[in-house]
PQR file with spaces between the fields and no chain letter, atoms N, CA, C, O and H, PARSE charges and radii, in Angstrom:
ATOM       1  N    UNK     1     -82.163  146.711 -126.761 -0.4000 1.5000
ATOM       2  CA   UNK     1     -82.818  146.389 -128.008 -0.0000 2.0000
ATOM       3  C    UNK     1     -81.975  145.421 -128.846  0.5500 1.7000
ATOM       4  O    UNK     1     -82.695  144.553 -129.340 -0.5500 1.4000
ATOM       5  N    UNK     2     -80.576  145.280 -129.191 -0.4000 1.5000
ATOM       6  CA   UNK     2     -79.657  144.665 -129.276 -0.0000 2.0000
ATOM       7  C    UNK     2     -80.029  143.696 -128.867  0.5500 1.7000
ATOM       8  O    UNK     2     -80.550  142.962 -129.708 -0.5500 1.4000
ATOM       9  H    UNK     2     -79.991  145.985 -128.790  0.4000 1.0000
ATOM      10  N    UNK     3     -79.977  143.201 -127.490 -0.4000 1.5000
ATOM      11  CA   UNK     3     -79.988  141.748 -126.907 -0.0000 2.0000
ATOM      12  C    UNK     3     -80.847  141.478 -127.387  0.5500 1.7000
ATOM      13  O    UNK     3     -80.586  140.544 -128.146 -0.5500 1.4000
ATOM      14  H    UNK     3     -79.554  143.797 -126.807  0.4000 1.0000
ATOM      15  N    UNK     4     -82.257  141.856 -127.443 -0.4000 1.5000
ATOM      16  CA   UNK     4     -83.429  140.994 -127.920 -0.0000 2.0000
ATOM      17  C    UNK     4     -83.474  140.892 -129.157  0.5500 1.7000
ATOM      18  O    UNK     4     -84.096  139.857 -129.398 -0.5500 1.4000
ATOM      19  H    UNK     4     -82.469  142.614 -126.826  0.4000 1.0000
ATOM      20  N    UNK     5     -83.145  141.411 -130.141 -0.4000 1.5000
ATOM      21  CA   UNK     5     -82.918  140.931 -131.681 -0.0000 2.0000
ATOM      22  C    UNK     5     -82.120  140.160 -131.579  0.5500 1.7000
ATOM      23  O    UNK     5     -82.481  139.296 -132.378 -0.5500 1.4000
ATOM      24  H    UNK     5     -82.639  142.251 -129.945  0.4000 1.0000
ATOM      25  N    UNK     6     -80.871  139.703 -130.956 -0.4000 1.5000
ATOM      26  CA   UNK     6     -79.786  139.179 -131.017 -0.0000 2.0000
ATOM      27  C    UNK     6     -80.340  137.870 -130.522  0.5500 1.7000
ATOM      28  O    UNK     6     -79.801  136.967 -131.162 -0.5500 1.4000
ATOM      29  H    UNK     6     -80.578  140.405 -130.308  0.4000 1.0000
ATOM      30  N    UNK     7     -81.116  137.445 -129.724 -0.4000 1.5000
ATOM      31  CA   UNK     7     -81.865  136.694 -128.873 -0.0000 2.0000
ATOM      32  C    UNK     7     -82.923  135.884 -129.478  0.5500 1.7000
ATOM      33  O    UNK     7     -83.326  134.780 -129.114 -0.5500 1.4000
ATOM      34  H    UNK     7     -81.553  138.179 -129.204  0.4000 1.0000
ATOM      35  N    UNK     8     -83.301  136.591 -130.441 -0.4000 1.5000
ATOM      36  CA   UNK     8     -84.789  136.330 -131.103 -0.0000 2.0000
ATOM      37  C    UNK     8     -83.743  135.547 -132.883  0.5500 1.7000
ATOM      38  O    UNK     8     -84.153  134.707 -133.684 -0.5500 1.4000
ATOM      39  H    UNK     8     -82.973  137.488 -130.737  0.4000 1.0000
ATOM      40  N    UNK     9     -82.752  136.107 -132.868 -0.4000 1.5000
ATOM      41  CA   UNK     9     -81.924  135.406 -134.056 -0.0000 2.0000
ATOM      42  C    UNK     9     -81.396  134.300 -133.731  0.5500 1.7000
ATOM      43  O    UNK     9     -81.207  133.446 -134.597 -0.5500 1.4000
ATOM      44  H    UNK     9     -82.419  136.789 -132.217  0.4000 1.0000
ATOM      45  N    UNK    10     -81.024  134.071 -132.327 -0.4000 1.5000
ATOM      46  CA   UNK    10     -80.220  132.543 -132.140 -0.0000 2.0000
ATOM      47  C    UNK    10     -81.560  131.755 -131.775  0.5500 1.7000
ATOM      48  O    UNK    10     -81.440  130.531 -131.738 -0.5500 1.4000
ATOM      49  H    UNK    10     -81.178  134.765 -131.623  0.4000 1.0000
ATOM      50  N    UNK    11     -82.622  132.205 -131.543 -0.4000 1.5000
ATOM      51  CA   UNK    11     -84.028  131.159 -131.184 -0.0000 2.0000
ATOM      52  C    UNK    11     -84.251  130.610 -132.251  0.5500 1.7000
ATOM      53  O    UNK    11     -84.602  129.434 -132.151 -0.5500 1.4000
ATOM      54  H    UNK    11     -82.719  133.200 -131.573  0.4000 1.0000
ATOM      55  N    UNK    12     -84.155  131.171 -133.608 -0.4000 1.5000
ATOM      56  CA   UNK    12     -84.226  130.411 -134.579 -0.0000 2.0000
ATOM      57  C    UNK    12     -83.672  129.330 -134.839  0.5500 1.7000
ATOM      58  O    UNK    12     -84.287  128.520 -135.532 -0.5500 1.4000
ATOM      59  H    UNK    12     -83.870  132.126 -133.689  0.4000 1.0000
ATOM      60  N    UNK    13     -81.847  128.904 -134.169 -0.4000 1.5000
ATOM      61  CA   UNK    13     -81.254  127.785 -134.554 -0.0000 2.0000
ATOM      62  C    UNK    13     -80.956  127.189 -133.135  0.5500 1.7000
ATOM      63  O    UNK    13     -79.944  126.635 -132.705 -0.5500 1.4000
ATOM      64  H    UNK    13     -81.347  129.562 -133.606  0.4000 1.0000
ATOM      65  N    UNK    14     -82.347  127.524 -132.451 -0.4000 1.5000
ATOM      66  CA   UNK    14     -82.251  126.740 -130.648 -0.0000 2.0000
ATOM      67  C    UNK    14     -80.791  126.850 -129.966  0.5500 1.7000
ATOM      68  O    UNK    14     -80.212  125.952 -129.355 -0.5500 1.4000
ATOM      69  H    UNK    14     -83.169  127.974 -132.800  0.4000 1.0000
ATOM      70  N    UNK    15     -80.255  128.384 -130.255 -0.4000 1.5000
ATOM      71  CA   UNK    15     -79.050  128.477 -130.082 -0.0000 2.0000
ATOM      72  C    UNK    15     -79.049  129.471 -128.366  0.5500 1.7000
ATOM      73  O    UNK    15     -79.602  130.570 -128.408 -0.5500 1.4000
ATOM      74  H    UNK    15     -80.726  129.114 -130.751  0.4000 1.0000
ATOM      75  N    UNK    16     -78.632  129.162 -127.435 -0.4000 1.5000
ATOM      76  CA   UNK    16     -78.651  130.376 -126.205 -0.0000 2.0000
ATOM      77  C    UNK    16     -77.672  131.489 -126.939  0.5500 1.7000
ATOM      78  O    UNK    16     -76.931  131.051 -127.819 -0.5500 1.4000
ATOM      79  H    UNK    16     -78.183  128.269 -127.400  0.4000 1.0000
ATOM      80  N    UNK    17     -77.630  132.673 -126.685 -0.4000 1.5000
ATOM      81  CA   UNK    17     -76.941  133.758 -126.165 -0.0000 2.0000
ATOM      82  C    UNK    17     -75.518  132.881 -126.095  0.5500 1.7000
ATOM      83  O    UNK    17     -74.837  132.618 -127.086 -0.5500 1.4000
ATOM      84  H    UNK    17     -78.232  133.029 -125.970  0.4000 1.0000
ATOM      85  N    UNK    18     -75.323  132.631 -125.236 -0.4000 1.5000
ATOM      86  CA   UNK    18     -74.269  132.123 -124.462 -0.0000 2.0000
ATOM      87  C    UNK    18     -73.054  130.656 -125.316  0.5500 1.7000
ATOM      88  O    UNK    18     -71.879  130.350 -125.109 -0.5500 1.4000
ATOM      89  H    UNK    18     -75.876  132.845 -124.431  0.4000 1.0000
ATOM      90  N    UNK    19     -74.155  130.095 -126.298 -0.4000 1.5000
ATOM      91  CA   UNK    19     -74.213  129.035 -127.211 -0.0000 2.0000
ATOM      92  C    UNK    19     -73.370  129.932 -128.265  0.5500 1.7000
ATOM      93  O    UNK    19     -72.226  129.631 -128.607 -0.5500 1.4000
ATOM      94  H    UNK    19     -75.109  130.344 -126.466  0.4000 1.0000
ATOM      95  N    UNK    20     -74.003  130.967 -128.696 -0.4000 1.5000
ATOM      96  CA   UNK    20     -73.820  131.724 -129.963 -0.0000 2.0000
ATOM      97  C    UNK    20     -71.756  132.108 -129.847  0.5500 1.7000
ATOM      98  O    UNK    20     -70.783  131.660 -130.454 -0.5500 1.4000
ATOM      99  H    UNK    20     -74.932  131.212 -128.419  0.4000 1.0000
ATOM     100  N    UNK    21     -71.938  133.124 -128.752 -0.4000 1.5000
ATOM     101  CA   UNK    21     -70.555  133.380 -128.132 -0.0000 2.0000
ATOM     102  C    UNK    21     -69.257  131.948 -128.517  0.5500 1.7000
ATOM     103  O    UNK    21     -68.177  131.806 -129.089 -0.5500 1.4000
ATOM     104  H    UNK    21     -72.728  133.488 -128.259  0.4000 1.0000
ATOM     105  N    UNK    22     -70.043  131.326 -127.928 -0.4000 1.5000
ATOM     106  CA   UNK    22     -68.930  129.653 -127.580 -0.0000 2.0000
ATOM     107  C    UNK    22     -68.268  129.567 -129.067  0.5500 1.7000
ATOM     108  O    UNK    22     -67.059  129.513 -129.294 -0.5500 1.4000
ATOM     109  H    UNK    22     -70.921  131.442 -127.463  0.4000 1.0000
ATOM     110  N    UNK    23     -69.790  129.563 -130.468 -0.4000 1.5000
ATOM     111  CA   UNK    23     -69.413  129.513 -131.832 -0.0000 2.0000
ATOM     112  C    UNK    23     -68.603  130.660 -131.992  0.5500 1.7000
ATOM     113  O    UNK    23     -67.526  130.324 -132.485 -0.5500 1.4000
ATOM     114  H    UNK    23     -70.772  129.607 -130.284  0.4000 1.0000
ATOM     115  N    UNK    24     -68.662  131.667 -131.815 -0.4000 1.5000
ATOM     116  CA   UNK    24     -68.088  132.780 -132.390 -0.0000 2.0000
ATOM     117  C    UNK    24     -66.617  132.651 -132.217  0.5500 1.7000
ATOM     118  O    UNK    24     -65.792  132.881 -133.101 -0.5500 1.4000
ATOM     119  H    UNK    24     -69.537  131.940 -131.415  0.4000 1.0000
ATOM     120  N    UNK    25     -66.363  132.269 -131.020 -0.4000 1.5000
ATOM     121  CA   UNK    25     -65.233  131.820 -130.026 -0.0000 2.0000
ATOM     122  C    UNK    25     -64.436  130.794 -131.206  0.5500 1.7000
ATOM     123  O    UNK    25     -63.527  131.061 -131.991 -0.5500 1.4000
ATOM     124  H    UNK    25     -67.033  132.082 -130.302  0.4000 1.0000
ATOM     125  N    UNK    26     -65.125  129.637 -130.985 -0.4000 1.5000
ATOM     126  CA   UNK    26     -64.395  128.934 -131.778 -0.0000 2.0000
ATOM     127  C    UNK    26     -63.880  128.853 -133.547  0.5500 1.7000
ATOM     128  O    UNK    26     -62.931  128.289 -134.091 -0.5500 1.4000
ATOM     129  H    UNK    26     -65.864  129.421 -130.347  0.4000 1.0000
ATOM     130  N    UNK    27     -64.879  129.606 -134.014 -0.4000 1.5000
ATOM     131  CA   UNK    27     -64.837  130.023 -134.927 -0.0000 2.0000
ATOM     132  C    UNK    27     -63.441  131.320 -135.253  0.5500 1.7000
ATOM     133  O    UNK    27     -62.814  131.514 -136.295 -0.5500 1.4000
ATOM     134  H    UNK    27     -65.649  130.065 -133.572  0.4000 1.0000
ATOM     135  N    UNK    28     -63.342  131.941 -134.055 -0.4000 1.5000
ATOM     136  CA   UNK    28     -61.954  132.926 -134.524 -0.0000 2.0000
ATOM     137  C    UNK    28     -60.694  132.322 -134.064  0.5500 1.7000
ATOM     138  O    UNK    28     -59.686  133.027 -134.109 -0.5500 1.4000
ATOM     139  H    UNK    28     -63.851  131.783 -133.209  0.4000 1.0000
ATOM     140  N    UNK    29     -60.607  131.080 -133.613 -0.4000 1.5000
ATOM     141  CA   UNK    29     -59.781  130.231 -132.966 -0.0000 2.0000
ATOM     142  C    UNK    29     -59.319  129.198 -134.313  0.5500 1.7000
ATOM     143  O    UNK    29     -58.120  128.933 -134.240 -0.5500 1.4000
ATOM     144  H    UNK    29     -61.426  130.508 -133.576  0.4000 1.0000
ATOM     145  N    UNK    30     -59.890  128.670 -135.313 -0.4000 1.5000
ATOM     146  CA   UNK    30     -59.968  127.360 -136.122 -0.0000 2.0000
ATOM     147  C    UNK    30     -60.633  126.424 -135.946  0.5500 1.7000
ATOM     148  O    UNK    30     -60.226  125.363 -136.420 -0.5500 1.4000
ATOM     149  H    UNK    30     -60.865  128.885 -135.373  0.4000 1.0000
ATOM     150  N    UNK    31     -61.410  126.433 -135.492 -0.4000 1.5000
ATOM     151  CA   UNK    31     -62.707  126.005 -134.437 -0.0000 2.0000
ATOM     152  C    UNK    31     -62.243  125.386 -133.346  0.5500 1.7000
ATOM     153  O    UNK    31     -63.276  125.005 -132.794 -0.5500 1.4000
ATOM     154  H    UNK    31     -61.741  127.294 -135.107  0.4000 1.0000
ATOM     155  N    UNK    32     -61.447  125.087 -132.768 -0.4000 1.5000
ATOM     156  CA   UNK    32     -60.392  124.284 -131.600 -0.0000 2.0000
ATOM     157  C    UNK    32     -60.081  125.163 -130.264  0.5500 1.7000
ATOM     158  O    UNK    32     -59.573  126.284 -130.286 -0.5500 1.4000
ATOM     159  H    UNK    32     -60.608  125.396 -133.216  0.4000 1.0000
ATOM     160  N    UNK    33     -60.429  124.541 -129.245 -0.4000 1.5000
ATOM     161  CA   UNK    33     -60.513  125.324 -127.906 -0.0000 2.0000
ATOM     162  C    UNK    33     -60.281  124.432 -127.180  0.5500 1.7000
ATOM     163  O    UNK    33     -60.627  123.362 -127.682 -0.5500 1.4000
ATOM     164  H    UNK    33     -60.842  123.631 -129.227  0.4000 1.0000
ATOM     165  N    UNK    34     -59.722  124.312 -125.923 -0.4000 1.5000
ATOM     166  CA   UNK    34     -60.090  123.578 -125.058 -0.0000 2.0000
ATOM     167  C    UNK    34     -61.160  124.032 -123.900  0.5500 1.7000
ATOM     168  O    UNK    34     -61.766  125.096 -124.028 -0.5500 1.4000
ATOM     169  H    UNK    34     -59.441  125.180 -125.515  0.4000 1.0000
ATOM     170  N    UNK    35     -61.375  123.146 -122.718 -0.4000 1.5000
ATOM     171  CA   UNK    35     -62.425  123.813 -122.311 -0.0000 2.0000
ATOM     172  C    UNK    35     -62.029  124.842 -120.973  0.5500 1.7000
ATOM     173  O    UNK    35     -62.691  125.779 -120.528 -0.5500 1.4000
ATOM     174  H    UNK    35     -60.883  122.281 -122.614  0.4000 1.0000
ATOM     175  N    UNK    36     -60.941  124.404 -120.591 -0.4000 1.5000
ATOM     176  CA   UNK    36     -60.262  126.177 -120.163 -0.0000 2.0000
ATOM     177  C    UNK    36     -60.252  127.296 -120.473  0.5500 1.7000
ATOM     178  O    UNK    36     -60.256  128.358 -119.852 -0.5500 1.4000
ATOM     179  H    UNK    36     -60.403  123.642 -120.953  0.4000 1.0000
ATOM     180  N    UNK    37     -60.231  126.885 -121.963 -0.4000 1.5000
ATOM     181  CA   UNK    37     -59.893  128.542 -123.011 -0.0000 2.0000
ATOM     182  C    UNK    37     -60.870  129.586 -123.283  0.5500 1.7000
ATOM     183  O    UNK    37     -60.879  130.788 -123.552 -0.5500 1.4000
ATOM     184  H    UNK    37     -60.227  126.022 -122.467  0.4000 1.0000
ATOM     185  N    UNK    38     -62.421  127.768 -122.941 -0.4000 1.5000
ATOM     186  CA   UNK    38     -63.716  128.563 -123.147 -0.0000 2.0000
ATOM     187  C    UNK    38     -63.758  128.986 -122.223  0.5500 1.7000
ATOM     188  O    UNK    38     -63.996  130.191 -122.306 -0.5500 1.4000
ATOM     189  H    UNK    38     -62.413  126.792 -122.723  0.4000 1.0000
ATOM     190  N    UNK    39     -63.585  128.434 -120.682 -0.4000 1.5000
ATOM     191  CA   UNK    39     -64.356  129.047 -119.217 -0.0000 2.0000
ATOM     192  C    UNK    39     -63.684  130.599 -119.049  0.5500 1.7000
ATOM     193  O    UNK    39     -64.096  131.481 -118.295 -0.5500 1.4000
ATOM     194  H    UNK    39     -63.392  127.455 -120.616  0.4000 1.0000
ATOM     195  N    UNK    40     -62.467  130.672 -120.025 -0.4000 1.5000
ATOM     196  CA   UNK    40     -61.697  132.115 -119.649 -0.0000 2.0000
ATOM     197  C    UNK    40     -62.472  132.913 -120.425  0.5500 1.7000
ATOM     198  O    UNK    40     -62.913  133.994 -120.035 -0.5500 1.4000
ATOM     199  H    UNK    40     -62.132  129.955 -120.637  0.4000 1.0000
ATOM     200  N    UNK    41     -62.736  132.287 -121.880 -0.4000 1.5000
ATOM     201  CA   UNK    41     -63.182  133.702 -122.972 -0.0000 2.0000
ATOM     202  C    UNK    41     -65.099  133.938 -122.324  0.5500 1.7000
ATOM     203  O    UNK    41     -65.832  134.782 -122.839 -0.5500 1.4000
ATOM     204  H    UNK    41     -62.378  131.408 -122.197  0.4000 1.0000
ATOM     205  N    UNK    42     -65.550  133.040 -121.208 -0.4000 1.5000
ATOM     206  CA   UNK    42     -66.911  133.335 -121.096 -0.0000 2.0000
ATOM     207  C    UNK    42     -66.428  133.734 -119.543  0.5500 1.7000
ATOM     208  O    UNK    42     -67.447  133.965 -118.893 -0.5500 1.4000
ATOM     209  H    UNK    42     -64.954  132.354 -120.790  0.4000 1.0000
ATOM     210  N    UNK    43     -65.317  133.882 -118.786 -0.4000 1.5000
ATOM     211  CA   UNK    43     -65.186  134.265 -117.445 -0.0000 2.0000
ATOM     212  C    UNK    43     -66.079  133.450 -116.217  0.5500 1.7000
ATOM     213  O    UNK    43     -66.664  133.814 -115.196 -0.5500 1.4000
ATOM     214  H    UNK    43     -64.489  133.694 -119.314  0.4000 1.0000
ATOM     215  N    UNK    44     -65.808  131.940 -117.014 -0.4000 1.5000
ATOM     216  CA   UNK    44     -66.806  131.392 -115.736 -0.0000 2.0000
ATOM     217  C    UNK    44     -65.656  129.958 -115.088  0.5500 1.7000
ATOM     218  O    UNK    44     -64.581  129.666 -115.611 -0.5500 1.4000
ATOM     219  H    UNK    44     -65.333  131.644 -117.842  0.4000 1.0000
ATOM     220  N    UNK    45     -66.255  129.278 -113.886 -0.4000 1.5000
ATOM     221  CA   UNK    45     -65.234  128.357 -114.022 -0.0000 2.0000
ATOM     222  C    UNK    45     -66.539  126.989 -114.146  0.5500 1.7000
ATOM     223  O    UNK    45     -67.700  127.114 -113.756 -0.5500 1.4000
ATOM     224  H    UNK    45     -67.128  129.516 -113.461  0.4000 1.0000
ATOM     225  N    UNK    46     -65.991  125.842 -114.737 -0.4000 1.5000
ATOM     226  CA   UNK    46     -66.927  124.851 -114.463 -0.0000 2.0000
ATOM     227  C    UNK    46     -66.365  123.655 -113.718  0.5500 1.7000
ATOM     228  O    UNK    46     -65.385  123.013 -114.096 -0.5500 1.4000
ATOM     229  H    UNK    46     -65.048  125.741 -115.054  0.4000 1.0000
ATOM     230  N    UNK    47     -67.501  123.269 -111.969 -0.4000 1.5000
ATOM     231  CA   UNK    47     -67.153  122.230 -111.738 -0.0000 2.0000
ATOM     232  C    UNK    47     -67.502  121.092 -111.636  0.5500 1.7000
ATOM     233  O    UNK    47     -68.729  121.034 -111.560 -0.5500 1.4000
ATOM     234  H    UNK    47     -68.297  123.791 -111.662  0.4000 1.0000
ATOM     235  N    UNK    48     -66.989  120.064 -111.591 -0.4000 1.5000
ATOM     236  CA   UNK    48     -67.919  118.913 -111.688 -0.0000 2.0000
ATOM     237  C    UNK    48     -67.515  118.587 -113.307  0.5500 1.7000
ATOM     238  O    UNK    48     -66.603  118.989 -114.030 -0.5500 1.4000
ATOM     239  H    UNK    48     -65.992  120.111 -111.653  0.4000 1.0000
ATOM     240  N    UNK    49     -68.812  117.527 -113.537 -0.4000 1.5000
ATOM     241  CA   UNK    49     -69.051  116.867 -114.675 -0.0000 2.0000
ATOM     242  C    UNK    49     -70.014  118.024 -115.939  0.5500 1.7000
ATOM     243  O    UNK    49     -70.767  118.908 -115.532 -0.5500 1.4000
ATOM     244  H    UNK    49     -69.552  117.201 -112.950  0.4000 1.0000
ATOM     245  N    UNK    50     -69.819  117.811 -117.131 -0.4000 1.5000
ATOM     246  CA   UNK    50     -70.534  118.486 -118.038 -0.0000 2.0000
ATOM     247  C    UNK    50     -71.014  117.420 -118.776  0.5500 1.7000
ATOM     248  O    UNK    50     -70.308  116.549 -119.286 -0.5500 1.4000
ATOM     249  H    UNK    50     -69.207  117.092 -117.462  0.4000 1.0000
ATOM     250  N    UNK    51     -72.528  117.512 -118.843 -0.4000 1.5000
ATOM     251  CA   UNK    51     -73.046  116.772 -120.122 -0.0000 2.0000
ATOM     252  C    UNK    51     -74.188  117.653 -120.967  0.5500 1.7000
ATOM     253  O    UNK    51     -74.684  117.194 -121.996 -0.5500 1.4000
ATOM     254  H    UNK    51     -73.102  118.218 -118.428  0.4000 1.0000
């Protein structure tokens, strides 16, 4: 029930789940991350190119 309120609050600012986290992230950081710091605090790795 959580997720879907939580879900239905970031649809409002076309934000994913996953989007929301990244802010939160950077936000308890000074907003400054690199993108290592993110793939660790979301436990993923990314390869290739990102756009």
């Amino acid at each position: 029930m959580l997720k879907v309120k939580a879900s239905a609050e970031m649809k409002q600012y076309n934000l994913s789940m996953a989007q929301s986290w990244v802010l939160a992230y950077l936000g308890s950081r000074g907003g400054e991350a690199t993108q290592k710091e993110i793939e660790a605090f979301l436990e993923v790795e990314l390869n290739g190119y990102v756009s």
